[in-house]
LUMBAZA-896462 format. One record per residue: residue number from 1; residue in three letters; chain; x, y, z of N, C-alpha, C in turn. Coordinates in nm, 3 decimals. Layout:
# residues N
<NUM; Ala; A; <X; Y; Z>; <X; Y; Z>; <X; Y; Z>>
...
//
This chain:
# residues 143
<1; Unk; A; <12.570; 10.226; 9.148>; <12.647; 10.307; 9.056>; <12.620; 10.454; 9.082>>
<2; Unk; A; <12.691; 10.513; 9.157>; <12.695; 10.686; 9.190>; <12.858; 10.742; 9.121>>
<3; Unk; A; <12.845; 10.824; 9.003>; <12.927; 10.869; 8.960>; <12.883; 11.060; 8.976>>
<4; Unk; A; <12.997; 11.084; 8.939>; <12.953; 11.278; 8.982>; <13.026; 11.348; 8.830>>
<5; Unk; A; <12.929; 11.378; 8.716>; <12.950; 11.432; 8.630>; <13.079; 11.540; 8.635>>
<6; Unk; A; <13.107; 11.601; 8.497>; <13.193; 11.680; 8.494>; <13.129; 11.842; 8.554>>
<7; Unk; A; <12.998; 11.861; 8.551>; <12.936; 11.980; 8.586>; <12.921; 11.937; 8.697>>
<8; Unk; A; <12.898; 11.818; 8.789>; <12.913; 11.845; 8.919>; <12.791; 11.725; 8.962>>
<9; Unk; A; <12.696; 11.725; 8.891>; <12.537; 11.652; 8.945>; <12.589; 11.539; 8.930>>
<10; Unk; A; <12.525; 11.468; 9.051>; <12.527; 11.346; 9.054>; <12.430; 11.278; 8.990>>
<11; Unk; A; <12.478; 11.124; 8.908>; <12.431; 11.032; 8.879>; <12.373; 10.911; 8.940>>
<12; Unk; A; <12.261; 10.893; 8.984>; <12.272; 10.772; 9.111>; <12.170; 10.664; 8.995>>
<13; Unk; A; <12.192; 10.537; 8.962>; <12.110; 10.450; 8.905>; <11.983; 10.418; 8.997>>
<14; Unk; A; <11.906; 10.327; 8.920>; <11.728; 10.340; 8.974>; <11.781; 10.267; 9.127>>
<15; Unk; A; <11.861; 10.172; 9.124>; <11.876; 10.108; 9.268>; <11.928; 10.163; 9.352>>
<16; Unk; A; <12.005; 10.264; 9.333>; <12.049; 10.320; 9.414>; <11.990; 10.424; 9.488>>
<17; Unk; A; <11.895; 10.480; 9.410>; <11.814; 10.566; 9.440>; <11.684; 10.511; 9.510>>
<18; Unk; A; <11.641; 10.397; 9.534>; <11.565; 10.274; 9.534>; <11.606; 10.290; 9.754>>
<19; Unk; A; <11.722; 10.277; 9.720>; <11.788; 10.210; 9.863>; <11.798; 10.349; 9.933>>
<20; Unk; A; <11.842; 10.463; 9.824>; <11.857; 10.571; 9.913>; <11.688; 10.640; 9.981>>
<21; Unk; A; <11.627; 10.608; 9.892>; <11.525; 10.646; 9.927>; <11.392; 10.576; 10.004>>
<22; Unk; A; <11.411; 10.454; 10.003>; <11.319; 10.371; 10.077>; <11.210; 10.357; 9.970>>
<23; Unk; A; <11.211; 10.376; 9.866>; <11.117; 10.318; 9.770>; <11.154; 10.267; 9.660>>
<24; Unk; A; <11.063; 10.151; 9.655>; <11.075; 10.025; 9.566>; <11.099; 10.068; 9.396>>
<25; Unk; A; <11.170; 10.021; 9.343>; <11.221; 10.037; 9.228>; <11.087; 10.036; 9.094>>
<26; Unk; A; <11.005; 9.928; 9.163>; <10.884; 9.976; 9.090>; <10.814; 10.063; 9.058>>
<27; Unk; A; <10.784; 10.128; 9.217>; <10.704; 10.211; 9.234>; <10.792; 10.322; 9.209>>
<28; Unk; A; <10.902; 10.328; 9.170>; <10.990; 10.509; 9.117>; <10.951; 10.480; 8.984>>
<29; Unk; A; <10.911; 10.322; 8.909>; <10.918; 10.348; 8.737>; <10.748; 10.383; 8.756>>
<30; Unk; A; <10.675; 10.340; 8.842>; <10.521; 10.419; 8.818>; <10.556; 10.562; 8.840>>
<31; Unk; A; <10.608; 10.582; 8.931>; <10.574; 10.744; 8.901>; <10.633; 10.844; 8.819>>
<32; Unk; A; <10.736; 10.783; 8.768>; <10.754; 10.826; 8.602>; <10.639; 10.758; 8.515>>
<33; Unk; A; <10.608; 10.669; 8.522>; <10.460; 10.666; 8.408>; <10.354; 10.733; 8.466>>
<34; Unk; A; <10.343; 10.776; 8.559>; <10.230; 10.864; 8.615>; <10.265; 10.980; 8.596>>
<35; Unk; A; <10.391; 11.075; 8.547>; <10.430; 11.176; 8.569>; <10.461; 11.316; 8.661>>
<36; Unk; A; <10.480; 11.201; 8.752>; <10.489; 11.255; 8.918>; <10.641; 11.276; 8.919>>
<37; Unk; A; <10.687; 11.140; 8.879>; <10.895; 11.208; 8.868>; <10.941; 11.197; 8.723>>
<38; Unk; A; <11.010; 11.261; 8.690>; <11.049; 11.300; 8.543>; <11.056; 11.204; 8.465>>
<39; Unk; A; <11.080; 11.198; 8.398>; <11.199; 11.077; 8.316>; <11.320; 11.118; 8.324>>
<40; Unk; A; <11.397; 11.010; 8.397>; <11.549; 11.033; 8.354>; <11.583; 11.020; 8.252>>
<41; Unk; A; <11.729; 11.111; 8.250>; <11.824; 11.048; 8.112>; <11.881; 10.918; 8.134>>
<42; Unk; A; <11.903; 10.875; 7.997>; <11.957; 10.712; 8.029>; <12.121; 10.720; 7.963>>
<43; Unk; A; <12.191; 10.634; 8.031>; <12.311; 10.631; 7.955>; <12.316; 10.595; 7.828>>
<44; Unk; A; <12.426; 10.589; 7.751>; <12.430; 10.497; 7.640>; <12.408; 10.355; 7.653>>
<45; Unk; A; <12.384; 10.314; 7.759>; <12.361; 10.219; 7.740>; <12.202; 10.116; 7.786>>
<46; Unk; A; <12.185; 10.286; 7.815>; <12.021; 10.268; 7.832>; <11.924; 10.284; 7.979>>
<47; Unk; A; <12.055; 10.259; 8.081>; <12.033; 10.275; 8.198>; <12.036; 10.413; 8.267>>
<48; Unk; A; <11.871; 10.428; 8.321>; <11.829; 10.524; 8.399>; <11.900; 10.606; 8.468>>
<49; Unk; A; <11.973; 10.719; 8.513>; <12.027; 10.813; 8.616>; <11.986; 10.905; 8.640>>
<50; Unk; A; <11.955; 10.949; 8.772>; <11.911; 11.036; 8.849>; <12.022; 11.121; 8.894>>
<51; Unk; A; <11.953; 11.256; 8.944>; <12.036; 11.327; 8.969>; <11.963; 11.387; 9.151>>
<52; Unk; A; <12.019; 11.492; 9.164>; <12.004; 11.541; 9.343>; <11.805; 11.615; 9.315>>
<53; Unk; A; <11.776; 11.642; 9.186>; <11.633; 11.653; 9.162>; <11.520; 11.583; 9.206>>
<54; Unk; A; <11.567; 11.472; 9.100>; <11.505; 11.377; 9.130>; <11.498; 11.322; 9.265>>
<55; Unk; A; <11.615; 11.275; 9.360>; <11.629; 11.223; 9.485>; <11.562; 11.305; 9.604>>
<56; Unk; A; <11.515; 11.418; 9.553>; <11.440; 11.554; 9.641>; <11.338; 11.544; 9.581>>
<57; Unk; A; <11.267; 11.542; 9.480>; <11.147; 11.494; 9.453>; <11.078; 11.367; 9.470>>
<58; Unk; A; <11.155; 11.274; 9.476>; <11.102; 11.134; 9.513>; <11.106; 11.155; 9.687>>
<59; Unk; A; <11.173; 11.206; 9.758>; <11.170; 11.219; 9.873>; <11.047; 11.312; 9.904>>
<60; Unk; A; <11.020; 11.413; 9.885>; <10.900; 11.490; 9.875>; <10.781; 11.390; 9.842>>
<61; Unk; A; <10.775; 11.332; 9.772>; <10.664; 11.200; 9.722>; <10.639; 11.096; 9.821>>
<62; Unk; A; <10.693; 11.066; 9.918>; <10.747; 10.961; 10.024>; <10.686; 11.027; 10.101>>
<63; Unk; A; <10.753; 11.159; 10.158>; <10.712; 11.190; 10.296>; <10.564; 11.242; 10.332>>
<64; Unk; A; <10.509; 11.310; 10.116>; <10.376; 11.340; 10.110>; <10.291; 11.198; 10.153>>
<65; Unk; A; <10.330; 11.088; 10.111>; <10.244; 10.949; 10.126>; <10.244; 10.881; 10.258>>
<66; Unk; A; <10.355; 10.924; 10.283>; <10.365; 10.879; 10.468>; <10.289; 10.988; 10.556>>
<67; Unk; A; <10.261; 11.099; 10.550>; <10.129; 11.182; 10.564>; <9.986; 11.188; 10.552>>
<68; Unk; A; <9.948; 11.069; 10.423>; <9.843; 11.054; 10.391>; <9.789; 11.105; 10.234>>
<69; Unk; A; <9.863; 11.210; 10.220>; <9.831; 11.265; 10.111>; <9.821; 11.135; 9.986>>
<70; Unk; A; <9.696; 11.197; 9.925>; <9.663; 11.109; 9.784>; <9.738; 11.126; 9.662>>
<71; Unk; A; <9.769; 11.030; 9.565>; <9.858; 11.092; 9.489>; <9.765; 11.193; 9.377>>
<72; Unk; A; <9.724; 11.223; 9.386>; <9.618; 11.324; 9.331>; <9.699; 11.492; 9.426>>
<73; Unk; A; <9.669; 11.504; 9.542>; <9.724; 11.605; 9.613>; <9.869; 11.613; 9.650>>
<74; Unk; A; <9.915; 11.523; 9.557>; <10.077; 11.548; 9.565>; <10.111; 11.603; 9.424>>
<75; Unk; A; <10.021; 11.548; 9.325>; <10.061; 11.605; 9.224>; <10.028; 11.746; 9.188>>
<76; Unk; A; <9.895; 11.771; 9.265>; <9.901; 11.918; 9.310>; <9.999; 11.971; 9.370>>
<77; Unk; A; <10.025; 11.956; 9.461>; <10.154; 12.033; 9.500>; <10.249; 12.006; 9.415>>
<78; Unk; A; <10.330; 11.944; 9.351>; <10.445; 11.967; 9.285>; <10.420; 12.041; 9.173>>
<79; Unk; A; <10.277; 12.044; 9.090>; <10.269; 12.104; 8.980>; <10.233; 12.279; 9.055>>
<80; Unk; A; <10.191; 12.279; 9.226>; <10.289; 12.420; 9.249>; <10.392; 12.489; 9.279>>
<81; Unk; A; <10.481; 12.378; 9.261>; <10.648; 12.373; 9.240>; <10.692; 12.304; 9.394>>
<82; Unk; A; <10.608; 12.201; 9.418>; <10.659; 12.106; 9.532>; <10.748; 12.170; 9.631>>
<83; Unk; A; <10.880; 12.065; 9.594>; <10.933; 12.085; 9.696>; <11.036; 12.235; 9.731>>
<84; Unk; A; <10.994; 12.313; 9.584>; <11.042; 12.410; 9.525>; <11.005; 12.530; 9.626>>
<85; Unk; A; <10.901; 12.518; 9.668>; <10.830; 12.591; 9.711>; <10.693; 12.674; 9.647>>
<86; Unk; A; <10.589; 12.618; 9.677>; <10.481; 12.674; 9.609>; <10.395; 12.811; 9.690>>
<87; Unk; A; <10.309; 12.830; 9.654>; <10.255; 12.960; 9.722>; <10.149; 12.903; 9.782>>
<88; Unk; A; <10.210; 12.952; 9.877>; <10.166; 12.922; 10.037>; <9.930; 12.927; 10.026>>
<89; Unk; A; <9.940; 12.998; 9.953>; <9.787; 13.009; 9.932>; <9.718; 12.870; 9.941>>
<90; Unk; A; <9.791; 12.845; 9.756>; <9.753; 12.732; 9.677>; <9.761; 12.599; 9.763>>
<91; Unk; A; <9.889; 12.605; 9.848>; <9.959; 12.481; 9.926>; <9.819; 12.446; 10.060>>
<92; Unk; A; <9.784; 12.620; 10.143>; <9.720; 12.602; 10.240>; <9.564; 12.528; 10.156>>
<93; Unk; A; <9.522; 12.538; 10.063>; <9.438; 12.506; 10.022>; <9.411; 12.347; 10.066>>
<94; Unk; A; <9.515; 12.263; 9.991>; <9.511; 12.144; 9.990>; <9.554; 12.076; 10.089>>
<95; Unk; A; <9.614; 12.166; 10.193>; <9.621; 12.115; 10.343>; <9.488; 12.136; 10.422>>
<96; Unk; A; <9.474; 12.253; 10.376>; <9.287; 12.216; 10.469>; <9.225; 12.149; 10.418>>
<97; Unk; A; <9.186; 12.063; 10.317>; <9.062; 11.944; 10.299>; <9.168; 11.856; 10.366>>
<98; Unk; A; <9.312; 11.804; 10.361>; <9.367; 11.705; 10.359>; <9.350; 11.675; 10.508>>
<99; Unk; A; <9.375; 11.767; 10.573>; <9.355; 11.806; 10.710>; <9.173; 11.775; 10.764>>
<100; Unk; A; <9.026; 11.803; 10.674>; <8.960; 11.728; 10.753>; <8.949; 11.649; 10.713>>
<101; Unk; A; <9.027; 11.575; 10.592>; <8.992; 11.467; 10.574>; <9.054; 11.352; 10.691>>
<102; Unk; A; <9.168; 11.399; 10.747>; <9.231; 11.350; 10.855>; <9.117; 11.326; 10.981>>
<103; Unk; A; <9.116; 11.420; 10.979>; <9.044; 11.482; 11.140>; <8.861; 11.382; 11.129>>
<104; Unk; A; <8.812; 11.368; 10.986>; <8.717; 11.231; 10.989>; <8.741; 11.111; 10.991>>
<105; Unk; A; <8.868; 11.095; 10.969>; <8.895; 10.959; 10.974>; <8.940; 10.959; 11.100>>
<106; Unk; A; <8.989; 11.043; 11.205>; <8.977; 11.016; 11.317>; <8.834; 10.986; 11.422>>
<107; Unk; A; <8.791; 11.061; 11.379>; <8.644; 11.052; 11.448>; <8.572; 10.925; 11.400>>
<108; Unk; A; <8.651; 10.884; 11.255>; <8.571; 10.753; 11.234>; <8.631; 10.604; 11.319>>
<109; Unk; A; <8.779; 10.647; 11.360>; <8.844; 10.530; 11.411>; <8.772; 10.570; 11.529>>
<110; Unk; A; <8.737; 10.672; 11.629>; <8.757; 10.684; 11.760>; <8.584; 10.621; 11.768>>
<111; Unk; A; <8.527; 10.616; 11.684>; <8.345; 10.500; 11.696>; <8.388; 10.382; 11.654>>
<112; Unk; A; <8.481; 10.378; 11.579>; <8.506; 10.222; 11.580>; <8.611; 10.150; 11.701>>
<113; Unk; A; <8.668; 10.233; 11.758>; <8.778; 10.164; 11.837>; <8.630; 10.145; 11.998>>
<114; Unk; A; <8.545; 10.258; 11.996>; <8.409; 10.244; 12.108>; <8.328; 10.102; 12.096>>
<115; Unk; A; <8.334; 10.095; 11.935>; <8.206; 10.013; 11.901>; <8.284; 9.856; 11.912>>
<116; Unk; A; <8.410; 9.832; 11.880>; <8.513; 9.736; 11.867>; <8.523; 9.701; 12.047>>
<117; Unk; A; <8.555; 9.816; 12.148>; <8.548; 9.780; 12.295>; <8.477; 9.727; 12.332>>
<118; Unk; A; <8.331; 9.814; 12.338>; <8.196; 9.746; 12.376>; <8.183; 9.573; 12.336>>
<119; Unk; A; <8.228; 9.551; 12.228>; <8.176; 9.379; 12.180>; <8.304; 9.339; 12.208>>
<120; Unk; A; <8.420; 9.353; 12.227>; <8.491; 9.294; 12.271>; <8.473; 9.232; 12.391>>
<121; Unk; A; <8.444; 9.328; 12.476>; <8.388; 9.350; 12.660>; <8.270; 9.229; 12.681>>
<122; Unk; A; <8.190; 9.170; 12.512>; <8.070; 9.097; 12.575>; <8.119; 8.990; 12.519>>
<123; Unk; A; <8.260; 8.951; 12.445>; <8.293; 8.867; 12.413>; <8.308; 8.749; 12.601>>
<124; Unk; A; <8.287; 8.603; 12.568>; <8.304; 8.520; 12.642>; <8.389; 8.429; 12.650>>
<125; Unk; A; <8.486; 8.491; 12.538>; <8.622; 8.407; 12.541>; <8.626; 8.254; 12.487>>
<126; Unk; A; <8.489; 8.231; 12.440>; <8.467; 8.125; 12.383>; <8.341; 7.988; 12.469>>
<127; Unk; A; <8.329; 8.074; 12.587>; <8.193; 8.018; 12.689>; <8.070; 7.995; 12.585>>
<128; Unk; A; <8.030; 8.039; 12.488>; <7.885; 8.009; 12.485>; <7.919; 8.022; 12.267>>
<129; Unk; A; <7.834; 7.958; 12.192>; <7.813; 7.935; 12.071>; <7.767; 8.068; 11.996>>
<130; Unk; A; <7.722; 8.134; 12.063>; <7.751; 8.337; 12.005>; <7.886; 8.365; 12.005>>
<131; Unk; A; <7.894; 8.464; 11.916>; <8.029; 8.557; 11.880>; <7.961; 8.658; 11.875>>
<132; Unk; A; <7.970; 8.774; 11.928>; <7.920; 8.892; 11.963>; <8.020; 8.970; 11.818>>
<133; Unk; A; <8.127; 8.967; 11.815>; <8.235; 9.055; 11.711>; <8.178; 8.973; 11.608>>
<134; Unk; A; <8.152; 8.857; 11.592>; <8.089; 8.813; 11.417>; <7.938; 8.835; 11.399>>
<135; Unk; A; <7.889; 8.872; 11.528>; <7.742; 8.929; 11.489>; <7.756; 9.087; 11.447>>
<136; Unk; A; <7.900; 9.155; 11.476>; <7.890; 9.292; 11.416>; <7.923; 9.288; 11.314>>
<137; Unk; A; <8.029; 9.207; 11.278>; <8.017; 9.196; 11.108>; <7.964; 9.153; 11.003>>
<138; Unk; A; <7.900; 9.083; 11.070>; <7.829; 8.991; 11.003>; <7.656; 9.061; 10.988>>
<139; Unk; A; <7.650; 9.166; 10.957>; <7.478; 9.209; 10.915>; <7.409; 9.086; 10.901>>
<140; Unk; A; <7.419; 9.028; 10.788>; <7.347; 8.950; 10.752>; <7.312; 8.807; 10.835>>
<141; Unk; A; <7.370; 8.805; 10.909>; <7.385; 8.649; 10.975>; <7.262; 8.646; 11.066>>
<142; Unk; A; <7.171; 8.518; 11.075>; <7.078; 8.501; 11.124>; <7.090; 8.430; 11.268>>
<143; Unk; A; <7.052; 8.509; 11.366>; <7.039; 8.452; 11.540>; <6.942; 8.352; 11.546>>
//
């Protein structure tokens, strides 16, 4: 249901906005209970509509999460006017932790993808009653 008011904004219902946007109809009613996207107005008849706001803010929310960003540092940014444009200060702020927080979790995959090779490499393909990869996960397990 996409209708285009008499002032001009479009109306798009939760599914539609769902499909346009690649996120689940659920997860658009959490982030109205989280207060990340507004509350829409509802028709008379009760049903939800969105307008080109909303569909730019939920998109801003998407592309922050497909980035990594926490919803904690998204709601920072929008409460510095998101996709509005916030000041560049405030914004660089929360891109530099977000940024090493990136840059450790790389360094943490790049010892695990070393430490994952190495026991892979002494794996025997099933030759002998050791598992070299379940002795790394396995702390506790007794040789």
């Amino acid at each position: 249901m996409r209708t285009i008011t008499s002032s001009g904004a479009e109306n798009i219902s939760i599914g539609e906005l769902s499909k346009l946007s690649g996120v689940n109809i659920e997860t658009i009613r959490y982030y109205e209970r989280i207060k990340m996207l507004p509350t829409p107005p509802r028709t008379a008849s009760g049903r939800r509509v969105y307008g080109p706001a909303e569909k730019r803010i939920l998109a801003f929310i998407r592309r922050s999460r497909d980035l990594g960003f926490t919803l904690e540092e998204i709601r920072a940014l929008l409460a510095l006017g998101g996709p509005e444009r916030a000041p560049c200060a405030d914004v660089h702020k929360i891109a530099t932790a977000h940024l090493a927080n990136v840059r450790k979790k790389l360094s943490d995959l790049a010892k695990l993808e070393t430490i994952l090779a190495e026991t892979v490499a002494q794996c025997s393909n099933g030759a002998t009653p050791d598992c070299p990869v379940l002795d790394v996960l396995d702390a506790g397990r007794q040789s």
